[in-house]
C-alpha positions as CSV (number, residue, x, y, z in Angstrom):
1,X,96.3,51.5,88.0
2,X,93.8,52.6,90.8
3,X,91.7,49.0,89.9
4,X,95.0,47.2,90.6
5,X,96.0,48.8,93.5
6,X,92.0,48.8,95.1
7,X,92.2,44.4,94.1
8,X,95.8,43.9,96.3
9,X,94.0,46.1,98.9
10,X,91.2,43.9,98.3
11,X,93.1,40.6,98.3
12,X,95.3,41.6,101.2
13,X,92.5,42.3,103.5
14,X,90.7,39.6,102.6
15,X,94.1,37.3,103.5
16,X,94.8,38.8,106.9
17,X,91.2,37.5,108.1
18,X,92.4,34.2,108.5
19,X,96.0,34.8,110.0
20,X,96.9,34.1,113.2
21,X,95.4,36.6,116.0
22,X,97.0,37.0,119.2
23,X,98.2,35.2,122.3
24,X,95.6,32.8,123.8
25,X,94.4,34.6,127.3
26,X,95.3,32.7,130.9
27,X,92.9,30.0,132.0
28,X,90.4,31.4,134.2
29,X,91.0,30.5,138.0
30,X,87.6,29.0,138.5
31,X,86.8,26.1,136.4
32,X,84.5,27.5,133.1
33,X,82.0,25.1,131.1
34,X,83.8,26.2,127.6
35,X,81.6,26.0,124.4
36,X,82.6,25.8,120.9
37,X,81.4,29.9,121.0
38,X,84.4,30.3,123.7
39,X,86.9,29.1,121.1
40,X,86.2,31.2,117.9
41,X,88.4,33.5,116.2
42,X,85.9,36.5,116.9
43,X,86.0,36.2,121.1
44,X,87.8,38.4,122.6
45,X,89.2,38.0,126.0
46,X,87.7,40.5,128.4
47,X,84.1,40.1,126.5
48,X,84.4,36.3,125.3
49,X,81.7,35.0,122.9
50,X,79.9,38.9,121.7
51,X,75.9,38.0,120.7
52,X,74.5,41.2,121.5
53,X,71.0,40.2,119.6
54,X,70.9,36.9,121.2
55,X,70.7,34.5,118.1
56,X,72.8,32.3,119.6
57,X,71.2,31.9,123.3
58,X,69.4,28.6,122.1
59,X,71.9,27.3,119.8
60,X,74.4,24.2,120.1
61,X,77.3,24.0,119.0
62,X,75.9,23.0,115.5
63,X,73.8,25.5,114.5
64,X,76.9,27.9,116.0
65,X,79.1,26.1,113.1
66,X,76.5,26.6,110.7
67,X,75.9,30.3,111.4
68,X,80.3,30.8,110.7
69,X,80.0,28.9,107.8
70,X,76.9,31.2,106.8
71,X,78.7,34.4,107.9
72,X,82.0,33.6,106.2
73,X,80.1,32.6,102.9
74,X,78.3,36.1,102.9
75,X,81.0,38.0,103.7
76,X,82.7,36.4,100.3
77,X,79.8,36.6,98.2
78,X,79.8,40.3,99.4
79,X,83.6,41.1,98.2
80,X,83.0,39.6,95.3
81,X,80.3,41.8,94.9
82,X,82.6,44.7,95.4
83,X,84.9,43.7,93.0
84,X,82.1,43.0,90.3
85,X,81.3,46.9,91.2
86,X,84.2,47.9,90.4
87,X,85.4,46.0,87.2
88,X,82.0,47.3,86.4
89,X,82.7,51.0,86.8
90,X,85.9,50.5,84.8
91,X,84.7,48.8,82.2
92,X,81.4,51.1,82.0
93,X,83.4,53.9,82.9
94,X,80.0,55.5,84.1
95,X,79.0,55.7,87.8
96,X,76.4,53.8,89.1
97,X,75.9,56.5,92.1
């Protein structure tokens, strides 16, 4: 019962990542050089395009694509990893902590 419940929380969290997210902002008064950075799902509107390490100060709007696709494929491979771990631990019936 607590597997089944912990996979919909699982599957439900995983869904709402790619909803719809809120209300595009105003256009800014003075005219803005947009980039493809501008325009994804993660920019927020007071702080725009977040890159606090600065890995994507050289980058076009390529590479940009390429490090999403990366991120997105991690973040996957990672909840499948957390399922495994815990099919595993209910299967094993052991912890691995």
């Amino acid at each position: 019962m607590k597997l089944a419940i912990s996979s919909i929380a699982l599957f439900a969290g995983s869904a709402a990542a790619f909803g719809p997210f809120g209300a595009k902002p105003a256009p800014a008064a003075a005219p803005v050089v947009e980039s493809f950075a501008d325009n994804l799902v993660g920019a927020l509107a007071p702080v725009g395009f977040w890159d606090p390490l600065g890995f994507a100060e050289k980058a076009d709007d390529a590479l940009l694509k390429k490090y999403r696709e990366a991120e997105l494929t991690h973040g996957r491979v990672a909840m499948l990893a957390v399922l495994g771990f815990l099919v595993g631990e209910k299967v094993e019936g052991s912890s691995f902590l």
